[in-house]
C-alpha positions in Angstrom: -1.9 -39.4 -8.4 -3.8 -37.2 -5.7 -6.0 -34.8 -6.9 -3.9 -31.7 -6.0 -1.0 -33.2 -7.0 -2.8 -33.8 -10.5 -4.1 -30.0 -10.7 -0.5 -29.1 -10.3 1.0 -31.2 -12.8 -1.7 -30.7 -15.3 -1.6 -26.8 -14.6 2.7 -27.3 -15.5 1.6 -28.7 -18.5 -0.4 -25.8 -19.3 2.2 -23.3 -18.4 5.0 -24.7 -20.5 2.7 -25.1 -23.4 1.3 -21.9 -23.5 5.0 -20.4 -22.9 6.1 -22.3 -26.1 2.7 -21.5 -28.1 4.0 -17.5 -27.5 7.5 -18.4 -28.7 6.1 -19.8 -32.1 3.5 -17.5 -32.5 6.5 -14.5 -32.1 8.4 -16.6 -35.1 5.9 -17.0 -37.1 4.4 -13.6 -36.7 7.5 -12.0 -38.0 7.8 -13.7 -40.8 4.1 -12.9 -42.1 4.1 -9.9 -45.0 3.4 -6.7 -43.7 -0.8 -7.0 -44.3 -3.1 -6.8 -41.8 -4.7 -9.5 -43.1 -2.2 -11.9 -43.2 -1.6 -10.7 -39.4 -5.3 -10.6 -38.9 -5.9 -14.3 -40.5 -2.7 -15.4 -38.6 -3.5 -14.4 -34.8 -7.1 -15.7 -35.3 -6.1 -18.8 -36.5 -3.5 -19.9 -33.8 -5.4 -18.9 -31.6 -8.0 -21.0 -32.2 -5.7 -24.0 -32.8 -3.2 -23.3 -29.6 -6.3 -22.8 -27.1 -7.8 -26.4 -28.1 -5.6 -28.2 -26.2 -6.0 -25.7 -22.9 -9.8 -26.0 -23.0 -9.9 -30.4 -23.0 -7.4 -29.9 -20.0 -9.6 -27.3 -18.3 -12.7 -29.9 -19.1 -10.4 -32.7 -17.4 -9.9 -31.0 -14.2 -13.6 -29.6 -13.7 -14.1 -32.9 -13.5 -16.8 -33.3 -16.7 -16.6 -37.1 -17.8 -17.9 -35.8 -21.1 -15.7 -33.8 -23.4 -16.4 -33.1 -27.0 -14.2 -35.2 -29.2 -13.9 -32.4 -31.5 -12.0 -30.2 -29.2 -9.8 -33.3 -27.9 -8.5 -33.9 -31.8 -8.1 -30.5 -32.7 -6.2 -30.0 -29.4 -4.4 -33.4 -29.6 -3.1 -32.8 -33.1 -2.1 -29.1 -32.4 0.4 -30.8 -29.4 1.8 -32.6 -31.9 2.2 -29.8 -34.4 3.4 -28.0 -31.4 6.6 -30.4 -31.1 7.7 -30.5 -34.7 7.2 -26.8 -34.7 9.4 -26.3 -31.8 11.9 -28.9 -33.3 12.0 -27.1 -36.6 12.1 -23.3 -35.0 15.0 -24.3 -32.7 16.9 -25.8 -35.5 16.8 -22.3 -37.4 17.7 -20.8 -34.2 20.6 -22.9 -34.4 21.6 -22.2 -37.5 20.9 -18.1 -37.8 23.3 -17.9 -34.1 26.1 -20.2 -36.3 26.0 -18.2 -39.0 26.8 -15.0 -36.8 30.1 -16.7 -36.5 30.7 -18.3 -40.0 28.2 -16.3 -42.0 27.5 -19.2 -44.6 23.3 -18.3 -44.9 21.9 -16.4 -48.2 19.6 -13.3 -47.1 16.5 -15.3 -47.1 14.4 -12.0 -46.0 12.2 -11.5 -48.6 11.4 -15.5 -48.6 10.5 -15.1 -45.0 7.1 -16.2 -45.5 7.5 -18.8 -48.0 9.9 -20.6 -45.8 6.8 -20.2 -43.0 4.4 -22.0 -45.6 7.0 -24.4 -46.3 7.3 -25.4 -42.7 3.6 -25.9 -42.1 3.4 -28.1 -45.3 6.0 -30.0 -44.0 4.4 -30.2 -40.7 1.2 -30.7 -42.0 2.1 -33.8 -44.0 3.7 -35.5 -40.9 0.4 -35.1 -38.7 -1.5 -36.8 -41.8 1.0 -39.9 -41.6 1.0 -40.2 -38.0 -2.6 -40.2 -38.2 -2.9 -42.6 -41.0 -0.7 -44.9 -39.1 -2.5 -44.0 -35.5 -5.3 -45.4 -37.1 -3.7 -48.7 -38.8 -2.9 -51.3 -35.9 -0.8 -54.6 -36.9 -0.6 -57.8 -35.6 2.6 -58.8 -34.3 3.2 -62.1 -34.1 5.4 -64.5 -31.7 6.2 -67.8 -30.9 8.1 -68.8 -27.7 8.7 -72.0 -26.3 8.3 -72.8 -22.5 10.3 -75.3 -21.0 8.2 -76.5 -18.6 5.1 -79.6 -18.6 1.7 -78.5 -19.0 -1.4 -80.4 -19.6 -1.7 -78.0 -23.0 0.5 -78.8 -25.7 0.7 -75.1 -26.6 -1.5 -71.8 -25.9 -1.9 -69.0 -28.1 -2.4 -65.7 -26.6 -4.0 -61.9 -27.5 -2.4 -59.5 -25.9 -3.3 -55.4 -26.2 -1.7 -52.4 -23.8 -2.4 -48.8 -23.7 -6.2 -48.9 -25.7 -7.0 -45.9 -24.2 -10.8 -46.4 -24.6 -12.1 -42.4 -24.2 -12.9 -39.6 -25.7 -10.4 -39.9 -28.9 -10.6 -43.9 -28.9 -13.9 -44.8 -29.2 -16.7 -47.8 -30.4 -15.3 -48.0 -34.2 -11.4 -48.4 -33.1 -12.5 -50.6 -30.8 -14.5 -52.9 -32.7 -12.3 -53.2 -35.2 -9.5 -54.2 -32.5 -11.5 -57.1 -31.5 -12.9 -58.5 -35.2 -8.5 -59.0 -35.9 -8.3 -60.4 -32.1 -10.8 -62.9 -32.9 -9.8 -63.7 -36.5 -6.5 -65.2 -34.7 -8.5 -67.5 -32.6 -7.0 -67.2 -29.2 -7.0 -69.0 -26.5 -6.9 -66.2 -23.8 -6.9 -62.3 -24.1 -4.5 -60.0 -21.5 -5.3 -56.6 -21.8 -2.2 -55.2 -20.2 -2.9 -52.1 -18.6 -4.7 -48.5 -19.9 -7.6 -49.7 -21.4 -9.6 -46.5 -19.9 -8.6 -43.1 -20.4 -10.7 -39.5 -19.9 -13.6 -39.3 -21.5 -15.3 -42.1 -20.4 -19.1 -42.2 -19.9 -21.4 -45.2 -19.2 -22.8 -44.8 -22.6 -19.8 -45.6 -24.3 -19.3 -48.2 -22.1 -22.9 -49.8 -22.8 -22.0 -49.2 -26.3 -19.2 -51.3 -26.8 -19.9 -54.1 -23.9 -22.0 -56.3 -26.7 -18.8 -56.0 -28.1 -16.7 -58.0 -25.5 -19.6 -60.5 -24.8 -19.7 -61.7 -28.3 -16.3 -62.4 -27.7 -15.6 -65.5 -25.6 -11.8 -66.8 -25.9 -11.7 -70.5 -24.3 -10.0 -69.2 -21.2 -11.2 -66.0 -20.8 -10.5 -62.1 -20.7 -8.1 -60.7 -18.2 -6.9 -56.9 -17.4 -4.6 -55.2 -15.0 -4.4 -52.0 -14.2 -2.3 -49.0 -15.8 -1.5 -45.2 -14.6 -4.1 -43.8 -16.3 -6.9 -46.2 -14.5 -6.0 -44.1 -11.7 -5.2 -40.7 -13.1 -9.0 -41.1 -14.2 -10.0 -41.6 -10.7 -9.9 -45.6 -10.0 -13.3 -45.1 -8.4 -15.0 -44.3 -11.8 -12.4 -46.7 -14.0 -12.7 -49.7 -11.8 -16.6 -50.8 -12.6 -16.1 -50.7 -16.5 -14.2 -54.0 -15.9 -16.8 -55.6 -14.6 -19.2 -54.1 -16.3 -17.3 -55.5 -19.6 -17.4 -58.7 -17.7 -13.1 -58.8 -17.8 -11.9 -60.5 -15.0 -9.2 -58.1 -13.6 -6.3 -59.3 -11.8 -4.8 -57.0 -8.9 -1.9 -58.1 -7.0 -3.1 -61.6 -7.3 -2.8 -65.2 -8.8 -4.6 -66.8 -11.2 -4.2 -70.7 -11.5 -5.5 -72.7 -14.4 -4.8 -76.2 -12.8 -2.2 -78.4 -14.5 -1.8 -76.0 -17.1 -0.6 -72.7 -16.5 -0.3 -69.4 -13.8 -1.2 -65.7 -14.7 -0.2 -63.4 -12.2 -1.2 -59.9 -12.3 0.4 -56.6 -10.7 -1.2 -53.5 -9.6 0.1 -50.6 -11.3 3.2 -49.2 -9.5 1.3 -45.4 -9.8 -1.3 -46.8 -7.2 1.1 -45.5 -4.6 0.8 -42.1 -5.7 -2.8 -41.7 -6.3 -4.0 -44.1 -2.9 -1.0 -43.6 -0.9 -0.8 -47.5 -0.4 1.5 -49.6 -2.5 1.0 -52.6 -4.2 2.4 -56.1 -3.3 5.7 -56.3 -4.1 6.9 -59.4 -6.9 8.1 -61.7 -3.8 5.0 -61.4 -1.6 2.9 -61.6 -5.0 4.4 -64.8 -6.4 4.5 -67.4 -2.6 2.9 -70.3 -3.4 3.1 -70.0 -7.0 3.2 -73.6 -8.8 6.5 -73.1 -10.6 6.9 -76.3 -12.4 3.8 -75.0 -14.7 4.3 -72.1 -17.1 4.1 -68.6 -15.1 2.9 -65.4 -17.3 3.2 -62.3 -15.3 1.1 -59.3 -16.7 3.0 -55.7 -15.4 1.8 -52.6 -17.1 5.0 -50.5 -16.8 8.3 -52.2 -17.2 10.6 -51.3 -15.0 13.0 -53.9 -13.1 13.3 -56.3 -15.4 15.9 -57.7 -13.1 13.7 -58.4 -10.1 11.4 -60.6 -12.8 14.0 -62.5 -14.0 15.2 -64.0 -10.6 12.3 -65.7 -10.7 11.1 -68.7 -12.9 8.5 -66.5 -14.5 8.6 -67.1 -18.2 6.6 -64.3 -19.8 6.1 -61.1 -18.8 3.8 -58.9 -20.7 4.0 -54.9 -20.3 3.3 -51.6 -21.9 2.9 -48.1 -21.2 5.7 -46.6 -23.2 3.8 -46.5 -26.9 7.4 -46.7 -27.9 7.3 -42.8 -27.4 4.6 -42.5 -29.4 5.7 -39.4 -32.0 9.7 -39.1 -33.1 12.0 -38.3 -31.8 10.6 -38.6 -27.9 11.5 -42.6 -28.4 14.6 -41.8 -27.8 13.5 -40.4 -24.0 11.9 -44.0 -24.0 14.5 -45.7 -24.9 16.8 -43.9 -22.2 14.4 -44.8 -19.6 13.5 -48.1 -19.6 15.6 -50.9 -20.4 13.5 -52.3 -23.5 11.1 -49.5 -24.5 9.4 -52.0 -27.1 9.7 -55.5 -28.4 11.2 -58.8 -27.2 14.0 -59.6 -24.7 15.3 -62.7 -23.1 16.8 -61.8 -20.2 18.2 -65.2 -18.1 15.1 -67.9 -18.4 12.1 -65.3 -19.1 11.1 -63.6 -21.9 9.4 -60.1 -22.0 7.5 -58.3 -24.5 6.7 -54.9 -24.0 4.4 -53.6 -26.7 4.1 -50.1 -28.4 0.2 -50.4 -27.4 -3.0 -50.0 -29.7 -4.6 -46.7 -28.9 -3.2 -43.6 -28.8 -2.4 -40.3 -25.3 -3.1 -37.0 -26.3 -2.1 -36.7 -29.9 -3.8 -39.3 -32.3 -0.5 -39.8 -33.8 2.5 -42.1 -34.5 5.3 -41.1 -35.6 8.1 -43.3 -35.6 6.4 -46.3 -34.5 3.2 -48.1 -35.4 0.4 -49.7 -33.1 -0.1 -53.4 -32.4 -1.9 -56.6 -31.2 0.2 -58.5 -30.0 -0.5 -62.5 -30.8 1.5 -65.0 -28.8 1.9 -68.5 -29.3 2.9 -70.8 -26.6 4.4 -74.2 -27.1 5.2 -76.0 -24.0 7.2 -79.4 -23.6 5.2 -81.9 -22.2 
């Protein structure tokens, strides 16, 4: 995404969420008692929840690769408040216009603010289970079987999407994701786009590179890239791969000789923020050895269909984090043909995964992070 074109749709962002900030404020002010220091108490605090959010985006576009992870929680967690506050406020807008008509509500006037504490308790003890489960990655576990010859009788793979290494995912999250990875022993490790996020610094990076040295899977660690690779400016995002010492794929094949193939796509946003696209799947896969098994790493799945009329037999994605917080799964769902989870669509099988780390919020809702552990059996 170009720089202006960023500032523009970061500045939207910033628009519509300060334009629904002012509509809950308005609701919830009127339903405070008639104190000033309930109204006091009330505009200071909002105000410092609501502006949280604003100030990490200002950070992001003044183009500071530092930002305190204090203010990118607090602001994160507040979005997410945000959305179940709007959720809730235009259900009772709902409701209160009905009831002009068919006048079935009580006078709840005088519980006014009671039903406002309610709400944020409610709220309140969603954010803590979406953080709780933000914060509580699984392994999920497959086993497929490839029709095809291979020197290897089988191959067991650790797979992770959407880490979002940054400001909000840091050294601890990351540590820990790599002690379960190498508890499963694997063979080979795909990280499958969005490792990187803002935030970045080469600090953190030194920090957790010991990290991924210590770790040496017999084939090795491979990464493509994601969107936000390049909505963090692919200049700075790009030497933290090879810094890591992860071999990253771009448009290009990867053949482990009488064994298998890994091809790796750019990310399809790479025409937006470089004006160049990437290869398409036909020029990418010429010359590919398709009598061995093919794994096709593709960070955003769209056209499933174009995959398929090949003899590719795995393809890995990610990017949707399975909407990340209820009920926006649903616009995930509508979008992409599998938003998260297996499919066998003719002779290859994809699995798109809900992703480890966390945009924005750190919060779940409705779906739970993963690392995603393969195994392979081939027929010989």
């Amino acid at each position: 995404m170009k720089q202006s074109v960023f500032i523009l749709f970061v500045s939207f962002v910033i628009l519509i969420y300060s334009l629904v900030n002012y509509y809950l404020f308005i609701k919830g002010y009127k339903s405070l008692p008639d104190k000033i220091i309930f109204q006091y108490s009330y505009v200071c605090i909002y105000l410092f929840f609501s502006m949280q959010f604003v100030i990490s985006r200002i950070i992001l576009l003044s183009d500071i690769t530092f930002q305190s992870k204090f203010i990118s929680e607090i602001g994160g967690i507040w979005f997410a408040a945000v959305l179940y506050f709007l959720i809730i406020a235009l259900f009772i807008n709902l409701l209160e216009f009905s009831d002009k008509f068919f006048h079935f509500l009580p006078d709840f006037g005088i519980f006014k603010f009671k039903i406002l504490l309610s709400i944020i308790g409610l709220v309140f003890c969603l954010l803590i289970i979406g953080f709780i489960n933000a914060r509580t990655p699984r392994i999920k576990a497959l086993n497929l079987e490839i029709n095809k010859k291979s020197a290897l009788g089988n191959l067991k793979i650790a797979m992770v999407s959407d880490v979002h290494f940054g400001t909000i995912i840091g050294y601890m999250e990351i540590k820990k994701m790599l002690e379960k990875i190498e508890k499963e022993k694997p063979d080979i490790f795909f990280i499958v786009g969005d490792l990187t996020d803002e935030g970045v610094t080469k600090e953190f990076v030194n920090k957790i590179k010991p990290l991924f040295d210590n770790f040496q899977p017999r084939y090795g660690k491979f990464a493509i890239l994601g969107n936000h690779e390049y909505l963090n400016k692919i200049e700075r995002t790009l030497p933290i791969f090879h810094q890591l010492n992860i071999t990253l794929i771009r448009d290009s094949v990867i053949n482990f000789v009488d064994e298998f193939v890994v091809l790796g796509r750019d990310d399809k946003s790479k025409l937006s923020a470089l004006g160049v696209d990437r290869k398409s799947l036909n020029e990418l896969q010429k010359g590919v050895d398709y009598n061995l098994p093919v794994i096709l790493m593709d960070h955003q799945p769209y056209a499933l269909d174009e995959t398929a009329k090949y003899p590719i037999d795995l393809q890995l994605s990610g990017h949707t984090h399975l909407g990340q917080m209820f009920p926006l799964n649903f616009l995930t769902m509508s979008t992409f043909e599998v938003s998260w989870g297996f499919l066998k669509k003719w002779n290859t099988n994809f699995y798109i995964s809900s992703g480890f780390g966390t945009w924005g919020p750190r919060i779940r809702l409705g779906n739970t992070p993963e690392i995603v552990i393969i195994n392979l059996s081939f027929n010989h």
